[in-house]
N, C-alpha and C positions, 0 to 999 in steps of 0.2 A: 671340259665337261661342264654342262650349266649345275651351278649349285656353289660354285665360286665365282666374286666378284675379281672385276679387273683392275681394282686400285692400286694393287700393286705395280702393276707398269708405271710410275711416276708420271712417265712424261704424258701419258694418254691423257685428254682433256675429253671427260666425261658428260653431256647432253646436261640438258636441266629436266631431267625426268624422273620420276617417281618409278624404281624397276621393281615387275611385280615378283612377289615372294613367293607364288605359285609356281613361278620354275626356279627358285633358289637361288636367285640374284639380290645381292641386299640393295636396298636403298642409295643412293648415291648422292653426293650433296649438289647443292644448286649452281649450274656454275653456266656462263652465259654461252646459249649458243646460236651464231648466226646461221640459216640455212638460205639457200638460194634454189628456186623451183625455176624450170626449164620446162612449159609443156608448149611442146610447139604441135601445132593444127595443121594436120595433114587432112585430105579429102577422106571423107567418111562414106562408110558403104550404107545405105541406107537401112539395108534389113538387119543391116546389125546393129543400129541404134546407138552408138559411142557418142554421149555425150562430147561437147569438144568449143569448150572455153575455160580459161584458165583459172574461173571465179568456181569451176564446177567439178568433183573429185571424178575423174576418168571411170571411165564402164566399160566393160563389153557386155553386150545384150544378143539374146537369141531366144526364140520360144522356150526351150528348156532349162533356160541358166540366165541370169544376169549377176557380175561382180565388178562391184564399185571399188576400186581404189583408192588410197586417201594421197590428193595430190603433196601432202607435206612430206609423207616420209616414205608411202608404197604398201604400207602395210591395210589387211583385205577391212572394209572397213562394213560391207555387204555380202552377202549370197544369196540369191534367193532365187527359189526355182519357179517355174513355170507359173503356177498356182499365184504368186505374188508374195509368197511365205518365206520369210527370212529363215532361215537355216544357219547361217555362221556371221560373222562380224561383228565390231566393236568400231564406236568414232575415235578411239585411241589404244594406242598398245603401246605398251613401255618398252618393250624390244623391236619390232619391227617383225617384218616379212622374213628372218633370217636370223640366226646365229651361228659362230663358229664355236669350236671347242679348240682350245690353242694349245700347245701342251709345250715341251721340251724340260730342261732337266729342273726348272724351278717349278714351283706351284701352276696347275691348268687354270684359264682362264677361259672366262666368255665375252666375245666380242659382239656388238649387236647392231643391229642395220641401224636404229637408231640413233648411234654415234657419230653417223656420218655428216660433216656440217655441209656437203654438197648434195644434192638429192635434183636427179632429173628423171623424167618421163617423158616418152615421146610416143608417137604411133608409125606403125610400120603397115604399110599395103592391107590397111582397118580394121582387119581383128586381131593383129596381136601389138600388144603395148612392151615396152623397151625400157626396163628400167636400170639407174645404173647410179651411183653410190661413192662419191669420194671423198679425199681431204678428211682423213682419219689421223691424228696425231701420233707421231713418231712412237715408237719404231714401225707405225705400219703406215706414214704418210703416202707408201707407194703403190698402197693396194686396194686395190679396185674390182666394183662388183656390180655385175650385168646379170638382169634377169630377163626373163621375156615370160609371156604368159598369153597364150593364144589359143581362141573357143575352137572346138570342134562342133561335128556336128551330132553326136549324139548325147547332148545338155552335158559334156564334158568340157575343161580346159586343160591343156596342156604348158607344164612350167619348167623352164631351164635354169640352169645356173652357172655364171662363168667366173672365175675367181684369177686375179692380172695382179701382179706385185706383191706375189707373197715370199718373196727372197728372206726377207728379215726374219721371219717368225713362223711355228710349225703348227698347221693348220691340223688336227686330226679330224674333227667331224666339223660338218655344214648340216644345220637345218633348216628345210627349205622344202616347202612352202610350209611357213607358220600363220595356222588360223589359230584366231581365240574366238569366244562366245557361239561356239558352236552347239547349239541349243540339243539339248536332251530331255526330249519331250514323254511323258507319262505315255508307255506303252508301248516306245522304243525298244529297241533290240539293237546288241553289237554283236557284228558276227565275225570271226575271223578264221582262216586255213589253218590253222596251228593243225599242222598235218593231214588230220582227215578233216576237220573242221568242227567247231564250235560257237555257241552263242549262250549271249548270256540276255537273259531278260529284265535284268536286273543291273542296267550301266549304271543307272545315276548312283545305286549304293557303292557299284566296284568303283567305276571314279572316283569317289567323296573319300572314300576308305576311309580304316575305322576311327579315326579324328575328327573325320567330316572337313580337313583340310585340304584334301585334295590327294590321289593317289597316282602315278605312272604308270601306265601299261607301255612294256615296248615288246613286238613281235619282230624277229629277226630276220633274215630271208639272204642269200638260199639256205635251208633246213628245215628247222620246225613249223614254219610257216610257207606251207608248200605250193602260197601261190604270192604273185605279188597283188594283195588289193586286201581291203577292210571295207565294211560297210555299220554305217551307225543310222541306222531308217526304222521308221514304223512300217509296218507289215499295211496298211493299207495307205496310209499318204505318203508312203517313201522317205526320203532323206539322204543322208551325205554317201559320197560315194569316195574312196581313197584309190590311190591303184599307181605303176609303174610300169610303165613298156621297156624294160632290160632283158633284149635276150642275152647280154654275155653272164650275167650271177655274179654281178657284182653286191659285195658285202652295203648294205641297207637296213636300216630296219623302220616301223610302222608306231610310231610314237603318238598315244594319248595322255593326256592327264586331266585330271579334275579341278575346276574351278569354285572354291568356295564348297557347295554343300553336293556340288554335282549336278544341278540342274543343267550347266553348259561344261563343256570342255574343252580344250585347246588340244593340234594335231600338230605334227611335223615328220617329215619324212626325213630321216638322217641318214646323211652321206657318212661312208668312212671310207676315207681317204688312201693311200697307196703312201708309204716312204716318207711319212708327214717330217717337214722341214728341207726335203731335198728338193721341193717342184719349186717355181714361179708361177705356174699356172695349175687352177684344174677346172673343167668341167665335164659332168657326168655325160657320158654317150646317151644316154635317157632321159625321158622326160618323165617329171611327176604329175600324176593324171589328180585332180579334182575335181569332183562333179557329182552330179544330182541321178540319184538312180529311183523309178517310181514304186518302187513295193519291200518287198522282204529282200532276204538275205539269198533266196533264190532267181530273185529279178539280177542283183549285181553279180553273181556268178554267171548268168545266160549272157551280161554284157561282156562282163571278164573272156568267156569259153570264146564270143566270136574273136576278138582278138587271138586268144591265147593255143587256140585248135591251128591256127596259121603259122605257126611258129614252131622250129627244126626240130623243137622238140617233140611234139607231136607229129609232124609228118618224118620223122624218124624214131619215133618210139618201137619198140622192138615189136611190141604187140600189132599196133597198127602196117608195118611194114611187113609183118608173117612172118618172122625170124623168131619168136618166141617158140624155144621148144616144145614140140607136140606134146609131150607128158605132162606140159603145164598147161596147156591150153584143152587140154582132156581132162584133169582130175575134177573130177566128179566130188572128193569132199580131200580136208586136210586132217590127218592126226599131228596134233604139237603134241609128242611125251617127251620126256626126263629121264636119261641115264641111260643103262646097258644095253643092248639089242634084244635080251629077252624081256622088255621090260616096255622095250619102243616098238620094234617090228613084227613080234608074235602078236600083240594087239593089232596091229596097224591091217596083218592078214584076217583078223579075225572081223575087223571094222568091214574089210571090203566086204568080205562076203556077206555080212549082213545087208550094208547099202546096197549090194549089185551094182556099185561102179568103181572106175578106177581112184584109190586111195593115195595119196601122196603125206609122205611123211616128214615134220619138220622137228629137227632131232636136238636136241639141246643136253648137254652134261652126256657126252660123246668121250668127252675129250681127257685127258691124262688126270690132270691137277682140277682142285676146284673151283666152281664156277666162279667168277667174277675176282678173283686172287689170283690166278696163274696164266692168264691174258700174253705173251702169245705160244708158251709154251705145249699145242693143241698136244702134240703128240709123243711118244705110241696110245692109240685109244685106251679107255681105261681099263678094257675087257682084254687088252694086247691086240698085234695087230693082225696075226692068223686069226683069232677067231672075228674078229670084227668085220674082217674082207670075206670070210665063211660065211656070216650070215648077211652080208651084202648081197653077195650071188645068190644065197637060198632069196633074200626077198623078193630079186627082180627075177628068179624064175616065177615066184608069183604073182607077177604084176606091177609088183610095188617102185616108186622110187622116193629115194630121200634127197633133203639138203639139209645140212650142219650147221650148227652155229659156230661162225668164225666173227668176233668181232673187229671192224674193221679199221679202231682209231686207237685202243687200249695197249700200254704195255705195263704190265704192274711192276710196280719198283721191288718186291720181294722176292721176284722170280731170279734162279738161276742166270738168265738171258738179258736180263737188263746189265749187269754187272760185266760177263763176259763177254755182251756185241757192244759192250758202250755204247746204249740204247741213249742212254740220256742228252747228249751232244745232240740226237738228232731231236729230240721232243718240242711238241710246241711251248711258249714263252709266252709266259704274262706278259705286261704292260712294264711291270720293273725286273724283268729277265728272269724268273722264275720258274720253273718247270711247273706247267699246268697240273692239275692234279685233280683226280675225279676220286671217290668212294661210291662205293655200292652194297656192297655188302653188311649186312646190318648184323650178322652171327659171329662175323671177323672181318672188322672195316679196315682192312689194308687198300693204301693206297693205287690208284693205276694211274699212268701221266698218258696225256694225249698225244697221238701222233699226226703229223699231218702228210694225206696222201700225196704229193707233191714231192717229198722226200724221195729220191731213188732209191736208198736205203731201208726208209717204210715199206716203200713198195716190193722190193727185192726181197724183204723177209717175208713179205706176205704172203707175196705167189709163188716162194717154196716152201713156204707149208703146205698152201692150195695145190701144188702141183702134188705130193703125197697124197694128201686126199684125196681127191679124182681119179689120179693116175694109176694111182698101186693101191688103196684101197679101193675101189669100182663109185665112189661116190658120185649120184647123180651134180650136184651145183652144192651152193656154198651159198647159208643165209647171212649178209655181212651186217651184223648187228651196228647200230651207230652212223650205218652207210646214210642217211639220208639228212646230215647234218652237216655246220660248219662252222670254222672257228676262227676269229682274228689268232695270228701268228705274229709274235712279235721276234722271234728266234732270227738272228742273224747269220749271214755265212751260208743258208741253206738254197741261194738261187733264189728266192722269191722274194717279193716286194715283202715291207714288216708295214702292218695295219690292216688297212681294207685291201680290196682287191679282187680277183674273180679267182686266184691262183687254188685255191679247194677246189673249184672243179675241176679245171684244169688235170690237179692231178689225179684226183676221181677217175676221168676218162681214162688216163694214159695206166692206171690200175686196173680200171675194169676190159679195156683193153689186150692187155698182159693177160688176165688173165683167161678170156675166152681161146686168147692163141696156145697158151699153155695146158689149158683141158682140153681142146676139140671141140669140134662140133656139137651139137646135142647136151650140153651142160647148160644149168639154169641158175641165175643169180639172185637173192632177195636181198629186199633192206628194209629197213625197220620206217613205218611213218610213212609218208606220201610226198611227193616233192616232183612238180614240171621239169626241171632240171635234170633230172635223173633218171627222165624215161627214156631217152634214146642206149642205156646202159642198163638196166634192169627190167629183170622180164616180171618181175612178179613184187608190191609195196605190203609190208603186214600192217595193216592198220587196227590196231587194236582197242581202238577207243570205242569200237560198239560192244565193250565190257568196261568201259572206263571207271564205273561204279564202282567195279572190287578193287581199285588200285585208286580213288581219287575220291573226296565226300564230296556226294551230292548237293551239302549245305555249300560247295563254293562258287553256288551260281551260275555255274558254266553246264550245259548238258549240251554230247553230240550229236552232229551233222553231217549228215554227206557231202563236204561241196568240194571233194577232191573228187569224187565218182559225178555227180552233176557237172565238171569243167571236163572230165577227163575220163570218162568209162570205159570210150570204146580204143581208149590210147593204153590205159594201166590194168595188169590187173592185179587187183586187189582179196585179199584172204587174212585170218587170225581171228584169233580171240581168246582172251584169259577164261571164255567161258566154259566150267568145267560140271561136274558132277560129286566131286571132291573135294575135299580142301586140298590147298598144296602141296606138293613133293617137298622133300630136304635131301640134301645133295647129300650122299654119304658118305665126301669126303670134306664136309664141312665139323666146324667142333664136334664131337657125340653129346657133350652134356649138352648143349642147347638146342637137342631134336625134339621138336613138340610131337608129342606121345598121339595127334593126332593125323601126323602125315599117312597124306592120298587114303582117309576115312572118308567113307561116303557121306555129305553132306547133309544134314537135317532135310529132308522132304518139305520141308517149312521155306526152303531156299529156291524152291526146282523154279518158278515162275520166273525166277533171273535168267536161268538158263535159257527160258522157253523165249524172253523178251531179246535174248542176245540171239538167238538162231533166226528169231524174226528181221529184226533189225538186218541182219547179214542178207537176210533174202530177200527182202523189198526193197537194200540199199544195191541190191547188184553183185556181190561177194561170193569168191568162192567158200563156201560153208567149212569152218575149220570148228571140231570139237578140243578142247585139252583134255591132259592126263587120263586116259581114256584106258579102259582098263574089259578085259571080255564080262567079267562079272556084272558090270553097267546093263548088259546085255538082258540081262532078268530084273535083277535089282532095280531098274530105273527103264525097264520095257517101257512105259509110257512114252519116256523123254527120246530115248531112241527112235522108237517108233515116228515121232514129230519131227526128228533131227534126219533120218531116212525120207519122208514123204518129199520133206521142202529141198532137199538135194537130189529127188531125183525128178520132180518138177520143175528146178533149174536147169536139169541137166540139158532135159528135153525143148525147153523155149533157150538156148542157149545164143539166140540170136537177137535177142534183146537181154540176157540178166549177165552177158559177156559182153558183146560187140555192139548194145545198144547203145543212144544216146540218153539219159536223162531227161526228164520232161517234167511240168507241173502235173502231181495228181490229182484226180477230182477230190474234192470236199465229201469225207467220207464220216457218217453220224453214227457214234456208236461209243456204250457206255464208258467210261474211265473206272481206272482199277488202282488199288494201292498195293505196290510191291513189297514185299519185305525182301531186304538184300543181303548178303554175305559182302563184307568190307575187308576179306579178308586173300591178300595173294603172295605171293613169294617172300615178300617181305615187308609188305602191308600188315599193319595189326599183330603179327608175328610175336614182336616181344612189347605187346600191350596195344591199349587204343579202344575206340572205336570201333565195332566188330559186325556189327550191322545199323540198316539206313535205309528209309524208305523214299518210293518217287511214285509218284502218278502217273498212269500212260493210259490210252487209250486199248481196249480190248482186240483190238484189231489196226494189226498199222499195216501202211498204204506206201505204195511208190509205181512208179510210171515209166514207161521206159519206147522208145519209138528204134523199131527197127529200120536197117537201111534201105530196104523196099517200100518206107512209109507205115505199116502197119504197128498197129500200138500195144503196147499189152500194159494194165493195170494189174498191178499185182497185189493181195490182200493176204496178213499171214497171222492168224487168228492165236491170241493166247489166252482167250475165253476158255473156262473149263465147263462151262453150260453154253448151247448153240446162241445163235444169238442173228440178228437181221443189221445188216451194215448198209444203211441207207446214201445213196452214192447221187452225188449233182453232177450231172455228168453235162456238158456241152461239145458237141462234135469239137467245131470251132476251134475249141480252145486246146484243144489236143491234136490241129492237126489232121482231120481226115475230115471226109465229106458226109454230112444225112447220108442214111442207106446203107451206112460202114453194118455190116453182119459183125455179131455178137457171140464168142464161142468162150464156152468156161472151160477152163483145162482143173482136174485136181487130180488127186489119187483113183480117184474111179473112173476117169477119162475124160474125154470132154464131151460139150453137150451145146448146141445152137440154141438162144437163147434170144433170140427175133434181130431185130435193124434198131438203130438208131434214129430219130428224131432230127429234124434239124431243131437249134437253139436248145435252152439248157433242158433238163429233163431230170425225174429221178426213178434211179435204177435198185431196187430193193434186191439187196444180196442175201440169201440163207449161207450161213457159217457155220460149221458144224466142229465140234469140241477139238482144241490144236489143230486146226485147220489150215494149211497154206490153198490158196486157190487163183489164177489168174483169171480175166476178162482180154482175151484178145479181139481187138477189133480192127477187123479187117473188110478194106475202102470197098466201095463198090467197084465191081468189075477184077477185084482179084481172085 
């Protein structure tokens, strides 16, 4: 792990470099070091521009990207895109293009390209450069390190890594490619998938963190960052572009940090390794993508989706293949409630019928024991299990169906069941053999240890509980909380590699698998967050961050983004939200003396504009519409909210061939006033026993999203949380959306729709009337359809 130096290896004879303190390497003394350069001049492609004499640091060049290399030691020395704007590089770096994380049973160390007293470069067939690294002092004299790094053609390059003589010493992490001074310019934006995705407009403070010394970000992948790629660009002259082409899920992660005050930053993609100490060799099946993307954070998702739409997991996502169960690809809106069947499916009847569409229900505190302590003890339900399977059948004679929450990595160490399945032998394992261990619960923080699905053991107690559920209680599918996540396993004896690895999904599959053969046909599976990886297995991702407010302070900089539904819409589908009408449920079989005297009380009326902002959000990002704790009495008490929560779900219902199966698209430039929210910071265990309690944000009065059907036709969607009407003045340009001048203009809303003339060619403005909680669409449809 970088943050310790490598002095202690005695024999290692360390560079004459000053190692910088920004990634937590101390200083090293001066000690002499001879390097020998190798750059041999091979024919040069012309339009690529490779500089190619040995007085000159090597390049590759393209209209899109130029990066110079520094011929001493390899490390990126330039970047700069099209424009002639440097973007990243430094004329020196104290570690190089590279470092390992070396571990075994004494203290980790870091080893650094830098150390190498050999250093060559060479060119290969003109756009890709060969870099390779030896004569490192014992005990790693025998290892050796090849990289290549070759331009594409979309102002991208592509970088390898091959790691030869590592017998002696146990390699855990490589990171690779390390840029530094990568510049963070005023006005900048970081954006990243961390599930559904976010951005922060604010990097240079999060890097600098609160020292101004500089701060780490690391995004992990596969799991909470549910795609592989980062982008650090200005919303009009662009900027850096990060990304990986791994279709197996191998364990990765997306490393920033802050240099000095934060105005530049340094990047690294980190490898982790498989069995670290047992290989001689490794290199990644992938390549790490770097590159110059021209705009915001939705210019690098549209580069990311053409790659990533090509790949097995989208053309076998359940959605896009038609395998996703009809009851999920029909529900018209979601109820998430809390506890007993009277409490979850007598609402849930009472929901449909107000919507007039099919309602699907997402059931949580179902189960025996309480929530988040009695993890995987699910059953007999807590109502027993006659009446629970009674009012299963009453629901779905009315229409209704549910999934359960089963979470799908928890076993709590308190329960019964750990002690007599000797759960703990199979758990996953720290780093120093330790049983993993999570809390959650803040009423009664008993512990829960992680499992990992890969286990046949994990597995085998999973899908016979799952198999009760479905089978003998009538349960439509099973929401597997935690599903869309993943964990280094260091636990031996269990069949899998201990470190990095792909082996979580692996056994993901071979679970989710199991357990579609053991329920049947017609069963539907969720999982929490959003993840590429996990769509050929899951028909349905709860993304919950379009309430992320009541669960996260809006002071930390980060507010969401759709860029799992812009890569990925018409592959996933997507539904949730904490957004309720209430404050929170308390579990009734948690402590009694610590029930706050205000559980599931209608929420101050001072709060409803959160709600209205979370229903919108859901509707112009493409989601299926889920209300929480939803209770019949909301039904008069909060008519207003309903009434808006009704319109926009059956407005989606009806275009369902763009706000389901459409693609993502840029929306017009839409002008219209800004409003200050006041917020409820308050959820499950949010603010609960103190804090923070409300928090305010700005948003526009009407938000916007776009969406292109697969016959070409567009539909702009506008979903109004003005409480006075209001005019949303729209730039609209054919062009850039995609269809032809003379595209016909049809508004869809609550009172039907309405022809509303042709299109222009080139941009135009299109003045929209909004009327109070308004959702309304603009579909435009080409000439000649």
């Amino acid at each position: 792990m970088i943050g310790q130096d490598i002095s202690s290896l005695s024999t290692i004879t360390m560079p004459h470099r000053s190692v910088s303190r920004s990634e937590g390497v101390v200083n090293q003394p001066p000690r002499q070091l001879v390097r020998r350069l190798l750059f041999r001049t091979l024919p040069v492609a012309a339009s690529l521009g490779l500089l190619a004499c040995t007085d000159v640091d090597p390049t590759l060049n393209s209209s899109g990207i130029k990066v110079t290399l520094s011929q001493q030691d390899g490390h990126v020395v330039k970047l700069v895109d099209g424009t002639g704007r440097q973007l990243a590089g430094r004329p020196t770096d104290s570690l190089g293009l590279w470092t390992l994380d070396i571990g075994g049973d004494s203290a980790r160390h870091t080893l650094a390209a830098s150390q190498a007293k050999l250093f060559t470069i060479n060119r290969k067939e003109g756009d890709t450069l060969v870099l390779e690294w030896r004569e490192f002092p014992a005990p790693l004299a025998q290892l050796a390190v090849t990289a290549r790094v070759s331009l594409r053609s979309d102002s991208t390059t592509a970088w390898s890594i091959a790691l030869s003589g590592m017998d002696t010493v146990s390699v855990e992490q490589v990171h690779f490619p390390r840029l530094t001074g990568i510049t963070v310019e005023e006005g900048a934006e970081l954006a990243v998938p961390s599930w559904m995705g976010q951005r922060t407009r604010q990097p240079r403070t999060m890097l600098a963190g609160t020292d101004g010394k500089g701060k780490r970000l690391e995004f992990a992948y596969p799991g909470a960052t549910s795609m592989q790629m980062v982008a650090l660009s200005h919303p009009e002259r662009g900027g850096m572009y990060f990304a990986a082409d791994d279709t197996a899920a191998y364990r990765k992660s997306f490393s920033l940090w802050g240099e000095g005050g934060g105005d530049s930053t340094g990047y690294a993609m980190v490898h982790v390794l498989s069995d670290p100490g047992k290989n001689s060799n490794y290199a990644p099946s992938y390549h790490a993508i770097v590159g110059v993307v021209p705009g915001d954070w939705l210019s690098a998702v549209e580069r990311y989706r053409a790659w990533g739409t090509k790949q097995y997991w989208a053309r076998e996502s359940r959605l896009h293949s038609g395998i996703t169960p009809k009851w999920m690809t029909d529900a018209g809106a979601w109820e998430w409630n809390r506890g007993r069947s009277d409490v979850v499916l007598e609402p849930a009847a009472a929901l449909q019928k107000d919507v007039g569409l099919p309602v699907n229900v997402f059931w949580h505190w179902w189960h025996h024991g309480p929530y988040d302590t009695s993890f995987p003890d699910y059953i007999p339900p807590r109502e027993g299990a006659a009446p629970f399977t009674k009012a299963v059948a009453k629901a779905h004679a009315e229409g209704l169906h549910a999934i359960v929450y089963m979470n799908q990595r928890l076993w709590c160490t308190n329960t019964p069941s750990w002690t007599k399945d000797g759960a703990e032998q199979w758990a996953v394992r720290e780093r120093d053999g330790t049983v993993r261990l999570e809390t959650y619960n803040v009423f009664n923080p008993l512990p829960c240890a992680t499992m990992n699905p890969y286990n046949e053991f994990w597995r085998n107690k999973y899908v016979g509980i799952a198999d009760t559920v479905l089978n003998q209680y009538g349960i439509d599918g099973i929401y597997m909380d935690q599903a869309v996540l993943s964990l280094i396993d260091w636990s031996k004896g269990h069949g899998h590699p201990v470190g990095g690895g792909n082996y979580w999904m692996q056994g993901f599959r071979e679970l989710a698998k199991s357990l579609r053969t053991r329920g049947g046909e017609g069963r539907g599976f969720a999982g929490e967050g959003g993840g590429e990886s996990w769509m050929p297995d899951l028909d349905a991702f709860l993304t919950l961050q379009v309430s992320q407010e009541r669960y996260m302070d809006p002071a930390s900089g980060w507010e969401v983004i759709p860029m799992f539904q812009a890569a990925y819409h018409p592959y996933a589908l997507t539904y949730g939200t904490y957004g309720s009408l209430t404050l929170p449920p308390y579990d009734d079989l948690w402590p009694k003396e610590k029930r706050p005297a205000t559980a599931m009380q209608l929420l101050d009326e001072k709060f409803v504009r959160q709600f209205h902002l979370e229903q919108a959000r859901m509707f112009v990002w493409g989601m299926q519409p889920t209300i929480a704790n939803f209770l019949p009495d909301q039904l008069t008490a909060r008519r207003r909210e309903m009434d808006y929560f009704g319109k926009l779900a059956r407005l989606r219902y009806g275009l369902r061939d763009f706000f389901q199966t459409g693609e993502f698209i840029r929306a017009p430039k839409v002008q219209v006033p800004e409003v200050d929210l006041l917020l409820s910071r308050i959820s499950i265990y949010a603010a609960r026993l103190g804090g923070p309690t409300e928090a305010h944000i700005k948003t526009p009065e009407v938000l916007s999203g776009a969406w292109k059907a697969a016959d070409g036709r567009v539909a702009v969607a506008l979903a109004g949380i003005n409480l006075e009407a209001v005019e949303a003045v729209l730039t609209i340009d054919p062009a850039q959306l995609g269809v032809a001048a003379g595209a016909r203009i049809v508004r869809h809303d609550s009172n039907g729709q309405q022809e509303l003339g042709t299109l222009k060619a080139g941009s135009q403005e299109l003045r929209v009337p909004v009327g109070v909680l308004e959702g309304l669409v603009l579909e435009l449809i080409p000439p000649g359809k």
